[in-house]
NUNU-557099 format. One line per field, with one value per residue (C-alpha): residue number from 1; residue in three letters; y, x, z. Coordinates in nm, 2 decimals. Layout:
nr c(NUM | ...)
rest c(ALA | ...)
y c(Y | ...)
x c(X | ...)
z c(Z | ...)
***
This chain:
nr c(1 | 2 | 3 | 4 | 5 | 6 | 7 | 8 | 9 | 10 | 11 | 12 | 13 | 14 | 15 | 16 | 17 | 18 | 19 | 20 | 21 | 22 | 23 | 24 | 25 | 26 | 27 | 28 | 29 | 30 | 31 | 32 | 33 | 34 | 35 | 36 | 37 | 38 | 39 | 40 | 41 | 42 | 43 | 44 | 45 | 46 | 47 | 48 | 49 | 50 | 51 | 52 | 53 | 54 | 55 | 56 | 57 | 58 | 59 | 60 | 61 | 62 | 63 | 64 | 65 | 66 | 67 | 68 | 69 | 70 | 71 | 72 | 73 | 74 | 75 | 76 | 77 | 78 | 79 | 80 | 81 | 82 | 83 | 84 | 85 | 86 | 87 | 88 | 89 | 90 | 91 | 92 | 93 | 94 | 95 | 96 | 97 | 98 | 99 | 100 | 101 | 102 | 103 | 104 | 105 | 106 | 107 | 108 | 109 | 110 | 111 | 112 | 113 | 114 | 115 | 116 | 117 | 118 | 119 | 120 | 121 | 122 | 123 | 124 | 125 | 126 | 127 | 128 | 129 | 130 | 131 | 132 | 133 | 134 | 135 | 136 | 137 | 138 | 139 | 140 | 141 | 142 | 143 | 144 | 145 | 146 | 147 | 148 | 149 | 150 | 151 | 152 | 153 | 154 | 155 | 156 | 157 | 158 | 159 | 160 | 161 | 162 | 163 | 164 | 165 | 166 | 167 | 168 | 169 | 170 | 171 | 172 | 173 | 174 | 175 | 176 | 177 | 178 | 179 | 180 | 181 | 182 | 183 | 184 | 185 | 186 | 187 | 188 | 189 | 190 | 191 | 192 | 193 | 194 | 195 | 196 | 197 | 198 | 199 | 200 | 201 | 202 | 203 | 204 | 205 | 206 | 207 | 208 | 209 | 210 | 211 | 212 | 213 | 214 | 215 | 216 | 217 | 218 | 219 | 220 | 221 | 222 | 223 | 224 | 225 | 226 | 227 | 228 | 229 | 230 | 231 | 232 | 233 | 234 | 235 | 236 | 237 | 238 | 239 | 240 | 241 | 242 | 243 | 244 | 245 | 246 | 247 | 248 | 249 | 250 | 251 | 252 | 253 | 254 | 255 | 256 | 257 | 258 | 259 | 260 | 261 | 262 | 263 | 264 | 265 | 266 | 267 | 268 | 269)
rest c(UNK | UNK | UNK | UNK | UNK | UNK | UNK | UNK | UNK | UNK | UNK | UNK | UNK | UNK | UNK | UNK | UNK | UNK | UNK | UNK | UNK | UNK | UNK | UNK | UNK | UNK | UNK | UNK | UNK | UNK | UNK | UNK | UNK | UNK | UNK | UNK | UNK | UNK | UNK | UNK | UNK | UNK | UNK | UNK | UNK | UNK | UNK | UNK | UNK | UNK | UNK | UNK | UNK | UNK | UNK | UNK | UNK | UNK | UNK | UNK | UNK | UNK | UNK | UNK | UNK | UNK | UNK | UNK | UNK | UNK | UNK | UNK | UNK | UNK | UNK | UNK | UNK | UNK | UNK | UNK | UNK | UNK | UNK | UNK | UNK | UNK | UNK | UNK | UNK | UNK | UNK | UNK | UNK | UNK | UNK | UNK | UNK | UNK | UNK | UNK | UNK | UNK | UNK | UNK | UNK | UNK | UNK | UNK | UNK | UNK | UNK | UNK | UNK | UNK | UNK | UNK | UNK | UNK | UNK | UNK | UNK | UNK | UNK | UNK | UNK | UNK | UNK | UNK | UNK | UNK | UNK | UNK | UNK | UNK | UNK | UNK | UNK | UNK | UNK | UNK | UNK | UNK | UNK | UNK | UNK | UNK | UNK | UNK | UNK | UNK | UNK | UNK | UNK | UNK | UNK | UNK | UNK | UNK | UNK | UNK | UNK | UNK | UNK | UNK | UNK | UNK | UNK | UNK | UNK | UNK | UNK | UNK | UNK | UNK | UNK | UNK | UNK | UNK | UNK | UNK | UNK | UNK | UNK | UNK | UNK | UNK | UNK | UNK | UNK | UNK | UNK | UNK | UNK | UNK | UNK | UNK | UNK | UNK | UNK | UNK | UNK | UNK | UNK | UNK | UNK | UNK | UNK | UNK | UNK | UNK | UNK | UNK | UNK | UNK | UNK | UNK | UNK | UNK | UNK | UNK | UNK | UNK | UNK | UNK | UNK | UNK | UNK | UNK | UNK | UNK | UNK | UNK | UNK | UNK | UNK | UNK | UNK | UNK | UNK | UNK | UNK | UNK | UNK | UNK | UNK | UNK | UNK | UNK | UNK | UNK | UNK | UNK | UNK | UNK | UNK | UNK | UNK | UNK | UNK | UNK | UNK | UNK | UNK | UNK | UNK | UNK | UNK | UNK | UNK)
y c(10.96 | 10.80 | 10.57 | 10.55 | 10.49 | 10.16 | 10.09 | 9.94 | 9.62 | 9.56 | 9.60 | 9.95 | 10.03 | 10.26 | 10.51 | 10.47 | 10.49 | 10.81 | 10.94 | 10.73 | 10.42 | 10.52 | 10.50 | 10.14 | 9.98 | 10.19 | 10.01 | 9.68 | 9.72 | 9.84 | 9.54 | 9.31 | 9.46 | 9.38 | 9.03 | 8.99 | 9.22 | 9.24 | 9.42 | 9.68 | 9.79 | 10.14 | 10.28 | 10.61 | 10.68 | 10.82 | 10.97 | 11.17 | 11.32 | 11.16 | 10.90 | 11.17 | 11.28 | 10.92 | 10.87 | 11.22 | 11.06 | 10.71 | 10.95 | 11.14 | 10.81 | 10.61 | 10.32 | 10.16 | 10.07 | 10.41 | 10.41 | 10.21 | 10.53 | 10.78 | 10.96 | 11.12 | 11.23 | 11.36 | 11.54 | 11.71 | 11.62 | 11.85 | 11.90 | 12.23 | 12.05 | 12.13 | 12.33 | 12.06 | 11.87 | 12.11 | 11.95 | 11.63 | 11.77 | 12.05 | 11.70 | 11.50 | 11.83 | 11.91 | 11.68 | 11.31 | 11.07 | 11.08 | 10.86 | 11.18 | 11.38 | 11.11 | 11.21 | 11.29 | 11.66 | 11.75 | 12.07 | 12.18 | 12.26 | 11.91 | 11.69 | 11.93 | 11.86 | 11.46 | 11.47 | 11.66 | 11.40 | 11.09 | 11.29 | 11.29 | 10.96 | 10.79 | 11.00 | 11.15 | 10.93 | 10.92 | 11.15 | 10.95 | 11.28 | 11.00 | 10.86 | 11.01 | 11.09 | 11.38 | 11.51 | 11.46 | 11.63 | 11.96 | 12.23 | 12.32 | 11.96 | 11.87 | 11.60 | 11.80 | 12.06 | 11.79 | 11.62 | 11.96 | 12.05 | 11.73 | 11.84 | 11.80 | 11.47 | 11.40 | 11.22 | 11.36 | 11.27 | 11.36 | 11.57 | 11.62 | 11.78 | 11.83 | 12.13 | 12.19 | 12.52 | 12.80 | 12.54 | 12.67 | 12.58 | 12.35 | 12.18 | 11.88 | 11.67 | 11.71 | 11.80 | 11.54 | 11.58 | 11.74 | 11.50 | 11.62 | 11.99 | 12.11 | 12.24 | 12.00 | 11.92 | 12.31 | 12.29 | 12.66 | 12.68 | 12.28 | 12.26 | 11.98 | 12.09 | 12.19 | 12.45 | 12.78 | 12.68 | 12.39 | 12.64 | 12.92 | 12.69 | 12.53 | 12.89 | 12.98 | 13.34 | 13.36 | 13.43 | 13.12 | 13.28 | 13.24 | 12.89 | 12.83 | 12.49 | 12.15 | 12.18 | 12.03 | 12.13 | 12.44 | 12.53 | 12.72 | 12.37 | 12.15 | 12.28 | 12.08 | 12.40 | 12.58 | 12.44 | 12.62 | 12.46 | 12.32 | 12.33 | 12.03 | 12.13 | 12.05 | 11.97 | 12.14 | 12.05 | 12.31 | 12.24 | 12.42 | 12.34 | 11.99 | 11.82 | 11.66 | 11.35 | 11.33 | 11.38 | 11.01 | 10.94 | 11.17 | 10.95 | 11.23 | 11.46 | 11.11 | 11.01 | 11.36 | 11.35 | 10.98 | 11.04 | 11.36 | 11.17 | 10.89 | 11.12 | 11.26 | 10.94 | 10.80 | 10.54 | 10.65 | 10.92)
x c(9.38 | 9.55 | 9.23 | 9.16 | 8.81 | 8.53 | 8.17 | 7.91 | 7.84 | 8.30 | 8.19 | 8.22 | 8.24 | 8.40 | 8.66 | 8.57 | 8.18 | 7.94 | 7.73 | 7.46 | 7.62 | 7.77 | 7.41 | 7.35 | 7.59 | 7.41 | 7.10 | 7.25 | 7.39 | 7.04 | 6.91 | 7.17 | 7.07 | 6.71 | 6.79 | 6.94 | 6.72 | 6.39 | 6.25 | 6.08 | 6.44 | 6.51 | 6.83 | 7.08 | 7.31 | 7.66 | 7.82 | 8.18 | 8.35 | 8.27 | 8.02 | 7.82 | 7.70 | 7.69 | 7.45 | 7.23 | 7.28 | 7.09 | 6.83 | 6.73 | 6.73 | 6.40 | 6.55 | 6.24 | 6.54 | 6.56 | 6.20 | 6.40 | 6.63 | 6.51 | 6.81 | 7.16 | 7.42 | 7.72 | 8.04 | 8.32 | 8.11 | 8.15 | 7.79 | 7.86 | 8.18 | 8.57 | 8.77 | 9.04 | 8.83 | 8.95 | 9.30 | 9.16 | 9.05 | 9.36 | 9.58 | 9.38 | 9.35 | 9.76 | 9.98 | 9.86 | 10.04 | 10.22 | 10.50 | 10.61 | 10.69 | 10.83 | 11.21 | 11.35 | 11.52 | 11.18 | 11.09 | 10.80 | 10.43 | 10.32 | 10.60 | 10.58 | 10.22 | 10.29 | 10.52 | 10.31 | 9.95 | 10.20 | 10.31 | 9.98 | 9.88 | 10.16 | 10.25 | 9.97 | 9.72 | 9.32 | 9.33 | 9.37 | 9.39 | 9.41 | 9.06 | 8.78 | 8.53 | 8.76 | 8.67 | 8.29 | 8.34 | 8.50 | 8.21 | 8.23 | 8.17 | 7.85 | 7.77 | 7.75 | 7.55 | 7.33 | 7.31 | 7.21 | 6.99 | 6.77 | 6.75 | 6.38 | 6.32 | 6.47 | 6.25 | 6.12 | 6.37 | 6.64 | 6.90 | 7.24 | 7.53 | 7.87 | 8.09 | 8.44 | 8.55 | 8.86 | 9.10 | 9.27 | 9.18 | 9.51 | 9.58 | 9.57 | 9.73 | 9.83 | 10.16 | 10.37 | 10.29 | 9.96 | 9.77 | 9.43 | 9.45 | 9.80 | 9.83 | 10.10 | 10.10 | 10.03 | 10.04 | 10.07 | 10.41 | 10.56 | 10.81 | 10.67 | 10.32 | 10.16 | 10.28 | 10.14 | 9.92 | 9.78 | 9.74 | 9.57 | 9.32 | 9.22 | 9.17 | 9.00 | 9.06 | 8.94 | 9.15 | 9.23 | 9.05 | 8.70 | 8.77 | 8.84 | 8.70 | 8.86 | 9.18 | 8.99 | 8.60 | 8.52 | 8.27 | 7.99 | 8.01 | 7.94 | 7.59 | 7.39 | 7.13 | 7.32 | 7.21 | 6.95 | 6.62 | 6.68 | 6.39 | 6.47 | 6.48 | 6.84 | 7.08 | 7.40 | 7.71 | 7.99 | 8.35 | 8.66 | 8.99 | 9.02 | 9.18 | 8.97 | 9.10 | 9.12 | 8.77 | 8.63 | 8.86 | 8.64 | 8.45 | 8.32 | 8.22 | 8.03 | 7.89 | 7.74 | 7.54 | 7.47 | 7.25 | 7.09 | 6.95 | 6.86 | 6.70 | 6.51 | 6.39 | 6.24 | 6.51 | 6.70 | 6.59)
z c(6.88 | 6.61 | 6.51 | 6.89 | 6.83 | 6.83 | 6.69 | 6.92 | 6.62 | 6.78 | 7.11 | 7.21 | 7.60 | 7.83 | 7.77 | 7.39 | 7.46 | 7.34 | 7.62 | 7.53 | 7.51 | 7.83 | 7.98 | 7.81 | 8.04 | 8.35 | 8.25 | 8.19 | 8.59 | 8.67 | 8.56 | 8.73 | 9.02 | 9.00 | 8.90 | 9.23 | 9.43 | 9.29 | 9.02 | 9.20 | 9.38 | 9.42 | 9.31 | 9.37 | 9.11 | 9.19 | 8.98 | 8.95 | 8.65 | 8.32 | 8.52 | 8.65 | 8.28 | 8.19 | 8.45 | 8.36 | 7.92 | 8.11 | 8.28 | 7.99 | 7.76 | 7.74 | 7.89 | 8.07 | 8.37 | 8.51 | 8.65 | 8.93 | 8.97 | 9.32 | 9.30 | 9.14 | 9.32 | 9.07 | 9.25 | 8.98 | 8.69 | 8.41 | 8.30 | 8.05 | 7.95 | 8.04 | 7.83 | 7.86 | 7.62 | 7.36 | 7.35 | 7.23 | 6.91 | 6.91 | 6.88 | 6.66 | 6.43 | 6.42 | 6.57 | 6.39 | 6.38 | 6.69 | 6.54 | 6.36 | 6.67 | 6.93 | 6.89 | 7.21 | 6.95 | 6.81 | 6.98 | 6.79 | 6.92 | 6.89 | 7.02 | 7.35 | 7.31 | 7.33 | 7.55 | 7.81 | 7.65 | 7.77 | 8.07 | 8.24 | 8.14 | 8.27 | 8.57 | 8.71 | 8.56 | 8.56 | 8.32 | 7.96 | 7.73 | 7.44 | 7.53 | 7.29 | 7.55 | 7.67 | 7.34 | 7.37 | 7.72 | 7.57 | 7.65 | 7.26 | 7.19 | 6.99 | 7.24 | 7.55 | 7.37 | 7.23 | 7.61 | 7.73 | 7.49 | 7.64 | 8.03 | 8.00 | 7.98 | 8.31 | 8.55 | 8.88 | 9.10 | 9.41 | 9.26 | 9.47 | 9.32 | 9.50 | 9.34 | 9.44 | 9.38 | 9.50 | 9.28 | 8.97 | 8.63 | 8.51 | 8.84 | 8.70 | 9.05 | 9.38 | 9.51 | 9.69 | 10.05 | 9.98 | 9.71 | 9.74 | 9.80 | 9.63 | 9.30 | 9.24 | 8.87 | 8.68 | 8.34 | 8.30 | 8.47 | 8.47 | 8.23 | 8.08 | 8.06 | 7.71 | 7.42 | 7.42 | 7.10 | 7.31 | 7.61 | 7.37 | 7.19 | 7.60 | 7.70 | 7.37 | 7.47 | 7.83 | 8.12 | 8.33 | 8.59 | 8.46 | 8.49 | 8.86 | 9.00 | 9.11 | 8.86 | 8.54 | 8.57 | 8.64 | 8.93 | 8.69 | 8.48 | 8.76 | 8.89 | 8.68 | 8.82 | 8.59 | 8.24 | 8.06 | 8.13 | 8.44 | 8.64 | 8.89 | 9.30 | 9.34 | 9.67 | 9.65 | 9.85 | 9.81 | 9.93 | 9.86 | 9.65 | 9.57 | 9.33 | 9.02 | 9.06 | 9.46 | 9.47 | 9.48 | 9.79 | 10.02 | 10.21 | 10.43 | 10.15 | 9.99 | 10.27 | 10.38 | 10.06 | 10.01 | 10.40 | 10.29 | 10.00 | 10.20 | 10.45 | 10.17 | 10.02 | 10.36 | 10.39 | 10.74 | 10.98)
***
């Protein structure tokens, strides 16, 4: 927000990437790969969160790299979008610039809105609510639509998803002696979570309890078997409350999913 944006011609990459730019710089690590290890070297993409639909943007691109790709493994991504997304375009719609709501006596919507935006990026942290791909990632967002409206052209390859469910929706980080599991951080009920406009347009009129996952992406959102025409044979790992962000740091849940896929692919027995 305020102008937080970049072309590709300036250099574009990362948090300030489209989806399909995104899957440029998997291919560009694809082909570092096979400079080192051949060019007929097989590949597994792992993916979580945002990475996980960068890898699926990659997959459904023509890029001539991903015919090295056997396998995607994505765990928490939000493949139908978050509904957390929403607030990006909720702040860049109302509450711009943020210069006009940063006095510490302001307690309007929108400088309870920044405060609780600079709050988790500065607190909690890996979650930038600033970054314009948690706009692209709402599930009203033109790009996931778009990006879901391409499932087709995946290739024929080992599909694993891990989906975390049993957490609720707005759990946004783990409590202080229990980091991966706790609610810790609610933004329904902290004090220094989000206004009630900010809340309302996230919820877009659903109860919170349609949207129970891993704190941020609901469970329904992160079976990539659940987009409409899907038509892939799929692994599914399911494990139960964990938080969004704790959810790279489980080595057992990884590793359980990275040897079924290479069981699958012939490479261990």
């Amino acid at each position: 927000m305020d102008n937080s944006s970049c072309s590709r011609a300036g250099g574009c990459s990362g948090d300030y990437s489209t989806f399909d730019t995104l899957g440029e710089e998997i291919a560009s690590v694809i082909d570092r790969i096979k400079s080192r290890l051949g060019p007929d070297t097989q590949v597994v993409l792992l993916g979580h969160s945002r990475g996980g639909v960068a890898a699926r943007a990659f997959l459904q691109s023509d890029s001539p790299a991903k015919t090295n790709v056997v396998g995607l493994i994505t765990t928490g991504t939000p493949h139908a979008g978050s509904p957390l997304g929403r607030y990006y375009a909720y702040m860049n719609k109302n509450c711009l610039p943020e210069s006009n709501f940063n006095s510490i006596f302001d307690n309007s919507d929108c400088a309870q809105d920044w405060r609780f935006t600079n709050l988790i990026i500065k607190k909690i942290g890996d979650i930038n609510l600033k970054i314009p791909t948690i706009n692209f990632l709402s599930d009203s967002s033109t790009e996931i639509t778009t990006l879901n409206a391409n499932v087709d052209k995946l290739p024929a390859i080992k599909f694993t998803q891990i989906v975390y469910d049993k957490l609720n929706f707005g759990c946004l980080g783990g409590g202080f002696f229990d980091t991966e599991t706790s609610c810790g951080f609610n933004m329904f009920t902290n004090a220094a979570g989000p206004s009630d406009a900010g809340l309302n347009t996230i919820l877009n009129g659903r109860a919170r309890s349609s949207f129970v996952g891993d704190g941020i992406v609901p469970v329904v959102s992160q079976r990539m078997s659940g987009l409409v025409g899907w038509n892939q044979p799929i692994r599914n790992f399911r494990y139960t409350k964990r938080i969004h962000t704790a959810e790279p740091k489980r080595v057992l849940d990884l590793s359980r999913a990275l040897n079924n896929m290479y069981k699958r692919l012939g490479w261990i027995r």
